[in-house]
Kinemage of the C-alpha trace (Angstrom):
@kinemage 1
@onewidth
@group {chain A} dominant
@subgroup {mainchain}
@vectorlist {calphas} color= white
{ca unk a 1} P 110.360 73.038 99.362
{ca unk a 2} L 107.566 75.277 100.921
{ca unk a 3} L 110.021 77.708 101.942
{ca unk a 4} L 111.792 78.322 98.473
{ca unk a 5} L 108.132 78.401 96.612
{ca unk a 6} L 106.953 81.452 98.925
{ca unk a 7} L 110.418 82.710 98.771
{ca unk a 8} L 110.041 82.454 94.703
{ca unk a 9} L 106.354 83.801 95.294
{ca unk a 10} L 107.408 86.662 97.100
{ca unk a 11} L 110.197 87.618 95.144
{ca unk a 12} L 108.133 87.371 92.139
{ca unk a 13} L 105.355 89.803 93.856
{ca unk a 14} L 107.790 92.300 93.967
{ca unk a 15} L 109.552 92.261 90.660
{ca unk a 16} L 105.729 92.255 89.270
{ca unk a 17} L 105.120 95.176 91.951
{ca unk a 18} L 108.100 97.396 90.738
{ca unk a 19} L 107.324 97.026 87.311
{ca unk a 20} L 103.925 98.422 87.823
{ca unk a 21} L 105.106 101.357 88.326
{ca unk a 22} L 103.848 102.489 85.262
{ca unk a 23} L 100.567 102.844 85.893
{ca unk a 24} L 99.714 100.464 83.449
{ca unk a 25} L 100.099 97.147 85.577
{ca unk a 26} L 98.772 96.476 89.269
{ca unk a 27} L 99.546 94.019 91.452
{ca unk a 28} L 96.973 92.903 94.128
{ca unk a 29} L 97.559 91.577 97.690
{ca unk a 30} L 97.298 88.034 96.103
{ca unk a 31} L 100.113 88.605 93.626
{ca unk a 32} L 97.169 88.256 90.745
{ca unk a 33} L 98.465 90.803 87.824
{ca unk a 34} L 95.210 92.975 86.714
{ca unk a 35} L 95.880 95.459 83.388
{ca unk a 36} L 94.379 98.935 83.566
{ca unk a 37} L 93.103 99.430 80.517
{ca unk a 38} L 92.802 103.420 79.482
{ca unk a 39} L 89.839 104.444 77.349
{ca unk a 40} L 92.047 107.015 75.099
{ca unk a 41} L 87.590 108.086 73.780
{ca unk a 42} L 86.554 108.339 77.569
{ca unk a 43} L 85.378 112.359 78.894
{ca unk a 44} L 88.296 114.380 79.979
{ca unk a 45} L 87.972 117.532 82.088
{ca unk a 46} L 89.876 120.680 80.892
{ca unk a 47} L 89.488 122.988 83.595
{ca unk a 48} L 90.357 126.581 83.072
{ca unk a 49} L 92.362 126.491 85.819
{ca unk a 50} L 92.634 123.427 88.813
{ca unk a 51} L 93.371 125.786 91.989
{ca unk a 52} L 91.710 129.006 92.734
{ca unk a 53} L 93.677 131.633 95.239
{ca unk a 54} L 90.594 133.570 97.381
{ca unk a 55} L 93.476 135.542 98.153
{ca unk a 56} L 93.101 137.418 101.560
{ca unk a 57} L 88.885 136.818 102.774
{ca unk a 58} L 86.980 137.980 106.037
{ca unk a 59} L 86.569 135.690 109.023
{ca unk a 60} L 82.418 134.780 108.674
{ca unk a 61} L 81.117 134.632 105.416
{ca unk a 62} L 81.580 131.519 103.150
{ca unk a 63} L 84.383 131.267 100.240
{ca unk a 64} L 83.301 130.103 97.310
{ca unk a 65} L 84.044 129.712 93.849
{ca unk a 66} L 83.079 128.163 90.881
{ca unk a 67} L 85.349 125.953 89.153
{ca unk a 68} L 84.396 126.176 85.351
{ca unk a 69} L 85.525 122.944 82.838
{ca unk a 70} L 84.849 121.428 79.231
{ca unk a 71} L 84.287 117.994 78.254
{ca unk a 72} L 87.263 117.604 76.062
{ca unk a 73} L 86.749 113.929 75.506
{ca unk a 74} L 84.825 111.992 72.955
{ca unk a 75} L 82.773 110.250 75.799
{ca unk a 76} L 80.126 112.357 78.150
{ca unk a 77} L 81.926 112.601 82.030
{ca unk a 78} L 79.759 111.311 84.760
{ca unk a 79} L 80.319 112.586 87.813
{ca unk a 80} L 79.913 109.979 90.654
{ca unk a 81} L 81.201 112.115 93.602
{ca unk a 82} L 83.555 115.412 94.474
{ca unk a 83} L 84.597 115.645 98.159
{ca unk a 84} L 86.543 118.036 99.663
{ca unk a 85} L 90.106 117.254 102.220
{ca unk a 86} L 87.634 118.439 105.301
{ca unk a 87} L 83.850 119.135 106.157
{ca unk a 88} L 84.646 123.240 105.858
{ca unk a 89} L 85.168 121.899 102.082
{ca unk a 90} L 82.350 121.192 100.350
{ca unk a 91} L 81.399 120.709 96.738
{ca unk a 92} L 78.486 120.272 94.491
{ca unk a 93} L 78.587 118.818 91.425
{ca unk a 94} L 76.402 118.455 87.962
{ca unk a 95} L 74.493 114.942 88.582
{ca unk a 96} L 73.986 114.694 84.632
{ca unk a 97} L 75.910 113.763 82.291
{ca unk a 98} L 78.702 116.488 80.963
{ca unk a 99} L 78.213 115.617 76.959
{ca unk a 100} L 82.029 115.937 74.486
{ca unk a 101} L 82.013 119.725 74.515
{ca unk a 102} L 79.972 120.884 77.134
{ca unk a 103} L 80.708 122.589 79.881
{ca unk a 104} L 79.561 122.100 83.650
{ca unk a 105} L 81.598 123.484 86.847
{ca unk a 106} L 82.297 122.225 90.167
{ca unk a 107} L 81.048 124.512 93.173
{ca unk a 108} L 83.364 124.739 96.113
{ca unk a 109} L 82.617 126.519 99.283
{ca unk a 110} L 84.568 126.743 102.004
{ca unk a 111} L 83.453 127.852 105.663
{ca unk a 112} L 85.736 130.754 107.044
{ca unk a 113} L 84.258 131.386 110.418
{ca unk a 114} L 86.491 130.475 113.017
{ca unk a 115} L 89.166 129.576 110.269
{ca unk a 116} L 91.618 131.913 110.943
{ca unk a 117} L 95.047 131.868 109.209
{ca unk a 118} L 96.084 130.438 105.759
{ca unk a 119} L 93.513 127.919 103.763
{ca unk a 120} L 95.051 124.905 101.601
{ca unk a 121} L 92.469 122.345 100.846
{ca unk a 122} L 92.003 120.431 98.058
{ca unk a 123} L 88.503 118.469 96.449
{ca unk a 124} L 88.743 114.988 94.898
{ca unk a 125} L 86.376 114.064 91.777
{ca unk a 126} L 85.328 110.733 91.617
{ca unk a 127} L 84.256 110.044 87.702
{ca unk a 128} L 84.163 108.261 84.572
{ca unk a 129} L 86.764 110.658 82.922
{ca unk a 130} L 90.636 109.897 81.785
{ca unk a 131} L 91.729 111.733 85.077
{ca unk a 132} L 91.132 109.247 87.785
{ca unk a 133} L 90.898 111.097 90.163
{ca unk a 134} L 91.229 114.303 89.411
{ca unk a 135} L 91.908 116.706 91.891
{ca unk a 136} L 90.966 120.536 92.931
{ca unk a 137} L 92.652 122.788 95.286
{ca unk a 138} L 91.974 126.550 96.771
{ca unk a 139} L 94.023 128.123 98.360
{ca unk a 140} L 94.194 132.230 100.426
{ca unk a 141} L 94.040 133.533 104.212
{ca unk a 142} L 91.083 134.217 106.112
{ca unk a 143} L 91.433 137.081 107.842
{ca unk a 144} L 90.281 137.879 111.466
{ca unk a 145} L 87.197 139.145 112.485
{ca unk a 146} L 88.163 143.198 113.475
{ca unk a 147} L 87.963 143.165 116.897
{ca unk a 148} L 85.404 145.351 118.401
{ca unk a 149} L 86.760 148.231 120.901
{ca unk a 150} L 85.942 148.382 124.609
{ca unk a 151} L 84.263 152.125 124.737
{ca unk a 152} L 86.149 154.680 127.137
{ca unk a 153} L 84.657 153.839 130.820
{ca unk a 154} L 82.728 150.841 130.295
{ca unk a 155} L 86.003 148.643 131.904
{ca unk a 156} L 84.806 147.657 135.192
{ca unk a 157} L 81.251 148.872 135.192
């Protein structure tokens, strides 16, 4: 009897599981069924653009960029935390409030120096907003630092 009630259990977990697929539906270790329920009013970032191309930048000094939104939602966005895919990524972020149609901006740097080679990183928002989470990316090549040339005679002095 034990065995066909987890067997039901389980098989029950998983129909529940595929059917969440949705995004509307979750299903948590313990088989209990939660409904995520979307605010349709809440803040939502419009971004004027969600990845930024530094193109080709020098070996040293930072990267950075500002990425520039609006509040297009009838709720103000709070901003718990932005983080970036590694510690050369890092972000700062407006700590109040972004009010329905403001605008605020998300400032990414990124450390070049001893970076060589292409850059594809990417910075996670944590927030109140309809796009949970809602993610970043930059993108380019740091270049190498020129190389400076042994003078004429100074090899083996």
């Amino acid at each position: 009897m034990k065995k066909m009630i987890i067997t039901l259990l389980c098989f029950w977990i998983s129909a529940s599981a595929a059917n969440a697929q949705d995004g509307k539906t979750t299903v948590s270790a313990t088989g209990t069924i939660a409904q995520q329920i979307s605010d349709q009013d809440a803040g939502k970032f419009k971004f004027k653009e969600e990845t930024h191309d530094y193109g080709e930048v020098p070996e040293g000094p930072l990267a950075e960029y500002d990425f520039e939104f609006v509040n297009a939602g009838k709720k103000p966005i709070i901003i718990a935390e932005a983080h970036g895919s590694c510690g050369c990524t890092v972000p700062k972020w407006p700590t109040e409030p972004i009010l329905p149609g403001k605008e605020g901006k998300i400032h990414v740097a990124y450390t070049t120096n001893g970076r060589q080679g292409p850059i594809q990183k990417d910075v996670t928002i944590t927030s109140d907003a309809q796009q949970k989470p809602m993610v970043l990316h930059i993108k380019g090549y740091v270049k190498p630092k020129p190389v400076d040339p042994v003078p004429v005679g100074a090899v083996g002095k």
